[in-house]
C-alpha positions as CSV (number, residue, x, y, z in Angstrom):
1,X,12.5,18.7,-9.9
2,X,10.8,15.6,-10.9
3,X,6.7,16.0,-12.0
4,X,5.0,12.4,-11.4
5,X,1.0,11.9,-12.9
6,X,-0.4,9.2,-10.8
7,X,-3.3,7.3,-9.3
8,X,-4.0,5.5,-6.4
9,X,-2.9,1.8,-5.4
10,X,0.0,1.4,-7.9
11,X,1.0,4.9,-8.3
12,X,0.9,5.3,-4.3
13,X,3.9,2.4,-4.2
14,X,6.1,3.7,-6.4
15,X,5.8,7.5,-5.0
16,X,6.9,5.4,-1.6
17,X,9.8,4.5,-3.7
18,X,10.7,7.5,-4.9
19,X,9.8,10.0,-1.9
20,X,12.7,7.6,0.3
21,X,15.7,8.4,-2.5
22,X,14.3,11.4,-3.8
23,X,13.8,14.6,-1.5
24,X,10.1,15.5,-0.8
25,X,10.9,19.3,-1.7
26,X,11.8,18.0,-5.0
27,X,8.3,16.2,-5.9
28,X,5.4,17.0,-7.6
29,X,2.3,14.9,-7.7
30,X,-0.7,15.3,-10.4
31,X,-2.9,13.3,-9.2
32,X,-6.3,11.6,-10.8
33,X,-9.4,12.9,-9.3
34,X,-12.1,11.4,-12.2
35,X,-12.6,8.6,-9.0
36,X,-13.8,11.6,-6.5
37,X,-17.0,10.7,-5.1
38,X,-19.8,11.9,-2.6
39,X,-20.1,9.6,-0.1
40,X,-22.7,10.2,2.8
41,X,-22.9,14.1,2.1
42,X,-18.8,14.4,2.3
43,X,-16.4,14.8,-0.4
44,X,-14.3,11.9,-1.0
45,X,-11.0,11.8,-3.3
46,X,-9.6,8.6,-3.1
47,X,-6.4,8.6,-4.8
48,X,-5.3,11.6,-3.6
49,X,-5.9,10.9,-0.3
50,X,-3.9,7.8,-0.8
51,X,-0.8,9.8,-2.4
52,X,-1.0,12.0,1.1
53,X,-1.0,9.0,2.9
54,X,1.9,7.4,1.6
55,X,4.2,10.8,1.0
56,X,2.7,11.3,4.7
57,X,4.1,8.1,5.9
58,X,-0.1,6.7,7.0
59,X,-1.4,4.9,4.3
60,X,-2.0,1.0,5.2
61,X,0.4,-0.8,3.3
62,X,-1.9,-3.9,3.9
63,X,-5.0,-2.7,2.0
64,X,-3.3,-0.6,0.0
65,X,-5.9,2.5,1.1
66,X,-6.8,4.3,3.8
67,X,-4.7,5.3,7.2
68,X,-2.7,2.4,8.6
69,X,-3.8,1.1,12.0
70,X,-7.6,2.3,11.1
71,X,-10.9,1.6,12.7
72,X,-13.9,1.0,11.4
73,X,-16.8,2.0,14.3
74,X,-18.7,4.6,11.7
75,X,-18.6,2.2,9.1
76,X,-20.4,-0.5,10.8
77,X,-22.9,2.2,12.4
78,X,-23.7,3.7,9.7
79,X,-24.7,0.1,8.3
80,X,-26.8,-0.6,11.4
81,X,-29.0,2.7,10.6
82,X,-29.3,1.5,7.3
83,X,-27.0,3.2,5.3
84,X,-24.9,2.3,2.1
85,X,-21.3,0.8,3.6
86,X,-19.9,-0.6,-0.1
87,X,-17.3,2.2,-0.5
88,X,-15.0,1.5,3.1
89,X,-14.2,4.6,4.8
90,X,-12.0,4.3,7.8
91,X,-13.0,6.8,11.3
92,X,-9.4,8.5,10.8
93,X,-9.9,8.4,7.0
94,X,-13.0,10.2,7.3
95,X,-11.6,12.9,9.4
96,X,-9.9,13.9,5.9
97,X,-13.2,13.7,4.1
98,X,-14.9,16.2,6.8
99,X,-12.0,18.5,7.0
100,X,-12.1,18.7,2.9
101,X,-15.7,19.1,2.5
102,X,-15.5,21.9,5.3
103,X,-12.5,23.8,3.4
104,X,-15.1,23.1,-0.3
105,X,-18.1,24.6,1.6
106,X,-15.9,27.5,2.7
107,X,-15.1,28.4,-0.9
108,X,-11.6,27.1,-0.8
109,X,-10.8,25.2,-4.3
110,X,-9.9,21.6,-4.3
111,X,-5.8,22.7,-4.5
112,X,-6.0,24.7,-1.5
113,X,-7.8,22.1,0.4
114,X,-5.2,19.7,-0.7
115,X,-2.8,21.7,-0.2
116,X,-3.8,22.4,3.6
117,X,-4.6,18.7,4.5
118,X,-1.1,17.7,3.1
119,X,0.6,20.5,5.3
120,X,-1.0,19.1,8.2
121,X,0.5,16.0,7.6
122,X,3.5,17.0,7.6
123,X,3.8,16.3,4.0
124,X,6.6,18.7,1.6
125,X,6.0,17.3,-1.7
126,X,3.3,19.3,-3.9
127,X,0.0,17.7,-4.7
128,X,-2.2,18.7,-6.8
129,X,-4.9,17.5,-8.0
130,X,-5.5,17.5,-12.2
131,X,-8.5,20.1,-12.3
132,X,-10.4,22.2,-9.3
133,X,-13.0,21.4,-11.5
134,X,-15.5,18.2,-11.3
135,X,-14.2,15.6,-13.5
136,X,-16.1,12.1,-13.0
137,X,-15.0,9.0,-15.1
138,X,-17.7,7.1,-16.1
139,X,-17.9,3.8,-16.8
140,X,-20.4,2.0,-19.5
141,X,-21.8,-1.2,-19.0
142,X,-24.4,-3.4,-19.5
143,X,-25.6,-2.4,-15.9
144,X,-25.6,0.9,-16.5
145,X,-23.5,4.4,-16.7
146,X,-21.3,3.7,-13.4
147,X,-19.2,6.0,-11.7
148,X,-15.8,4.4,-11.5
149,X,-16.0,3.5,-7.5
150,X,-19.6,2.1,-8.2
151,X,-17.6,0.0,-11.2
152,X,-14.4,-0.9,-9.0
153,X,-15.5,-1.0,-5.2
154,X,-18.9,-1.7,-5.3
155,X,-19.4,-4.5,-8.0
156,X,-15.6,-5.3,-8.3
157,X,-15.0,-4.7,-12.0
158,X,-17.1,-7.8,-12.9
159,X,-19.4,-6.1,-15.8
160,X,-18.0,-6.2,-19.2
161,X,-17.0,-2.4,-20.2
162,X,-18.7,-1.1,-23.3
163,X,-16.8,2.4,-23.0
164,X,-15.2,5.0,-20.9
165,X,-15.5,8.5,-20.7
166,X,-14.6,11.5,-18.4
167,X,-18.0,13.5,-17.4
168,X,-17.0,17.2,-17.3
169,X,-13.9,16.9,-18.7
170,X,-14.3,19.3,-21.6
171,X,-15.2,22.4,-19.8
172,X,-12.2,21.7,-16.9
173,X,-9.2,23.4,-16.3
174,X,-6.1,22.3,-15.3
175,X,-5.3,23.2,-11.4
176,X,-3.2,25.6,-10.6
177,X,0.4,24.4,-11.3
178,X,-0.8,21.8,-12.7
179,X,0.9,23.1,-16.3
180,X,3.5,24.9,-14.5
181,X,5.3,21.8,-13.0
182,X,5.1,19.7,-16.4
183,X,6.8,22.7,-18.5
184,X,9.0,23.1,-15.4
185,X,10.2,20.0,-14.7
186,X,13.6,18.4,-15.0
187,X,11.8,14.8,-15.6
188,X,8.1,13.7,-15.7
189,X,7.3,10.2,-15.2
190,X,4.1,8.5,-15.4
191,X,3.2,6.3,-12.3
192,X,2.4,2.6,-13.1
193,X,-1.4,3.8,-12.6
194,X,-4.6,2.8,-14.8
195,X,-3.7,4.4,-18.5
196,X,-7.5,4.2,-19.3
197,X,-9.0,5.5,-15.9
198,X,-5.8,7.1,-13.9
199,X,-3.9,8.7,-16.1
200,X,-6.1,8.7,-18.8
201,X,-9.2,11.4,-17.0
202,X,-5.7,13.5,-16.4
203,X,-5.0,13.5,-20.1
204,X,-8.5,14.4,-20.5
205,X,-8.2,17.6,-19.3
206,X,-7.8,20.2,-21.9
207,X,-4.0,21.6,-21.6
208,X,-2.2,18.6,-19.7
209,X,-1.8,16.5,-22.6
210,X,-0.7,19.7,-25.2
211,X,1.8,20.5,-21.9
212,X,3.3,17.0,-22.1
213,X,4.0,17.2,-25.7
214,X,5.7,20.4,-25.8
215,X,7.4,19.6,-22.7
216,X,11.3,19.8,-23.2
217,X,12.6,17.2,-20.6
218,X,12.0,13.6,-20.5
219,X,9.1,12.1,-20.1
220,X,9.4,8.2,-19.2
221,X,6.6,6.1,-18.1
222,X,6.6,2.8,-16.0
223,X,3.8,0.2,-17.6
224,X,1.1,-1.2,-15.0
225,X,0.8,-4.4,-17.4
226,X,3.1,-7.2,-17.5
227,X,2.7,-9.9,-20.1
228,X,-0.6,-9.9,-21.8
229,X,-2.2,-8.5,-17.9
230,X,-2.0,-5.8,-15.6
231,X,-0.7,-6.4,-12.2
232,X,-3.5,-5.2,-10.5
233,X,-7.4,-3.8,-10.9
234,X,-9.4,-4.0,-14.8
235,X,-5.9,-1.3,-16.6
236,X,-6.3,-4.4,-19.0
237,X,-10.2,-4.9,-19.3
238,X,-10.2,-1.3,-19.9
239,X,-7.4,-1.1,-22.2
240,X,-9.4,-3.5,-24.1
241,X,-12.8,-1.4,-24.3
242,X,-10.6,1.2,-25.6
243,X,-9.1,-0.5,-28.2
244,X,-5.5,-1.0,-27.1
245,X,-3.9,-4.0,-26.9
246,X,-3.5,-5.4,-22.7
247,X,0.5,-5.5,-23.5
248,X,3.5,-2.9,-23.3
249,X,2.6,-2.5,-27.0
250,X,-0.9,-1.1,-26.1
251,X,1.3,1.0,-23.2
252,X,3.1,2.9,-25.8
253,X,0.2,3.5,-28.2
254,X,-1.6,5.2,-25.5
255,X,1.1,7.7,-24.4
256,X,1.9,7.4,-28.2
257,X,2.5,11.7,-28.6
258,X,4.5,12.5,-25.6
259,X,6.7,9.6,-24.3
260,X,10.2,9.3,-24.3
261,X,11.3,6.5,-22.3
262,X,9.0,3.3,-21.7
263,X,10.2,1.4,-18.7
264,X,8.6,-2.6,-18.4
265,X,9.5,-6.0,-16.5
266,X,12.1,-7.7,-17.4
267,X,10.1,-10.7,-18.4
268,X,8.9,-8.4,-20.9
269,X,12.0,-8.6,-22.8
270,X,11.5,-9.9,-26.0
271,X,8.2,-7.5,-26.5
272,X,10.3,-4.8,-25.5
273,X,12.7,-6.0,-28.3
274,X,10.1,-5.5,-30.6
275,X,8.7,-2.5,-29.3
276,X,12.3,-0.9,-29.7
277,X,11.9,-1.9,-33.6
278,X,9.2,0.9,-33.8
279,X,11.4,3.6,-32.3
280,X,10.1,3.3,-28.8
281,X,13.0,3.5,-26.1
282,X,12.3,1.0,-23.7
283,X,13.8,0.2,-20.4
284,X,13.6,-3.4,-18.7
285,X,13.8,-4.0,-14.8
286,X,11.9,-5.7,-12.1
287,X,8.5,-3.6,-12.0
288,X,6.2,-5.6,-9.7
289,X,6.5,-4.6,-6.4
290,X,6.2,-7.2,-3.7
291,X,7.6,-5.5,-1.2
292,X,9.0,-2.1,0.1
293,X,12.5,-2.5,-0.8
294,X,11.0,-3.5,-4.7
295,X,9.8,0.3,-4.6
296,X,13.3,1.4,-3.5
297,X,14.5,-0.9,-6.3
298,X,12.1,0.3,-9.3
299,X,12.1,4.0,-8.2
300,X,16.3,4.1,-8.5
301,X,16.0,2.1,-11.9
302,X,13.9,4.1,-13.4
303,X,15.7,7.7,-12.3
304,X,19.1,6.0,-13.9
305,X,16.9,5.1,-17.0
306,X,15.5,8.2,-17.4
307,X,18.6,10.6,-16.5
308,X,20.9,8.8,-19.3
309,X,21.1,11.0,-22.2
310,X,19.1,9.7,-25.5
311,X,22.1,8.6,-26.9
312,X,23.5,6.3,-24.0
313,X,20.1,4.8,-23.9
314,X,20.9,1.6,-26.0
315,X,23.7,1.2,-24.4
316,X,22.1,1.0,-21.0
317,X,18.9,-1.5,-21.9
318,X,21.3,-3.8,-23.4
319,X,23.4,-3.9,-19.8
């Protein structure tokens, strides 16, 4: 049984490469909701919607959101009556949002609504989402206190990030299972998500990260930044704000407590050298993922990685 934490965009393309070498029956997601958002009255949850939609086989692998093959007729409405269009919801897309904020209003929590939208889908893997409670990561700037979407989407991460912090966090809970599957699991691994505002609102609530040190089986994470960047999106402007350093360096420090098994690009390989010097295990391969069969590539790397006992570990990042 493998346990994944993840986020959205980059988390969403390596679940693709592990749901096609790894059974679905044998996956559990943990998914980010500090992005959730009301958007015209509905309840919206971004990245898991976009980790049902890939273990679902619908998300558009073109924007990297949202249900392939997608129309847009509500959108643009909604814009002609005057309405705010800056966060794009898809008409088959939305379908999700109504059905979930039906199941909310009906006193389901948010597992049980996730849990009934991914059966419909025919998904098998288990999502859940980090808290049923409202967790909103919030984003500082010189703007103003912005909700993460309002930060990413709407202004496109162009405001300079004074801090970060997750809105309700303290008085969450961790969903149901959510502890369960970390204590329970044969390997965790840690998506190539946003440390700061992915993973990081995950970590925030109270229980997860205690579960994670304790746990007794692996835990190996795949870095989102390559060089002295991340691949995609601000994970290195908010790195930054937070005080890490944008490198695999700064990776390490923030999983610091629990991690076991570090994986990073190959053109990482003399920081990883380094790294290695401090007592981190670190793993190099080809992380950037271009296209599908790179997900196919990096999920199996990172499985063989992370299955080697501690001891053959050397042996393997020096082959």
């Amino acid at each position: 049984m493998i346990t994944v934490l993840t986020g959205g965009t980059g988390g969403a393309k390596f679940v693709d490469g592990l749901r096609q070498i790894v059974p679905q029956e044998e996956l559990t997601m943990i998914v980010n909701t500090g992005d959730d958002l009301l958007w015209w009255g509905l309840y919206a949850s971004p990245d898991l919607d976009s980790i049902t939609y890939m273990l679902a086989g619908k998300l558009s692998q073109e924007r990297g959101w949202g249900v392939k093959g997608d129309t847009f007729h509500c959108l643009h409405a909604m814009g002609q009556l005057g309405q705010p269009i800056w966060f794009n919801v898809g008409d088959r897309d939305l379908a999700t949002h109504i059905l979930r904020t039906r199941l909310l209003a009906s006193g389901k929590t948010l597992s049980e609504a996730t849990a009934e939208i991914a059966t419909s889908l025919g998904v098998r893997a288990r999502i859940l989402p980090m808290s049923d409670s409202r967790v909103e990561t919030r984003v500082l700037t010189p703007a103003g206190d912005l909700s993460f979407e309002e930060y990413f989407v709407q202004r496109w991460y162009q405001d300079p990030v004074e801090s970060v912090r997750f809105a309700g966090a303290a008085e969450a809970r961790p969903a149901p299972g959510v502890i369960e599957s970390i204590r329970s699991a044969d390997l965790v691994l840690i998506a190539p998500s946003n440390p700061v505002t992915s993973i990081g609102s995950i970590l925030a609530v109270p229980g997860i990260r205690e579960a994670l040190r304790e746990c007794r089986s692996r835990i190996a994470a795949v870095s989102p930044i390559v060089g002295d960047a991340a691949v995609t999106g601000p994970a290195g402007i908010l790195m930054a704000a937070q005080g890490f350093a944008v490198s695999i360096a700064g990776v390490a420090d923030f999983y610091h407590d629990f991690l076991d098994l570090l994986i990073v690009d190959s053109s990482d390989a003399t920081a990883a050298e380094a790294l290695r010097k401090t007592g981190m295990s670190v793993h190099c391969t080809a992380t950037i993922m271009r296209k599908p069969e790179d997900r196919i590539a990096l999920a199996k790397s990172v499985l063989q990685a992370a299955m080697q006992p501690p001891a053959s570990q050397g042996q393997l990042e020096r082959a």
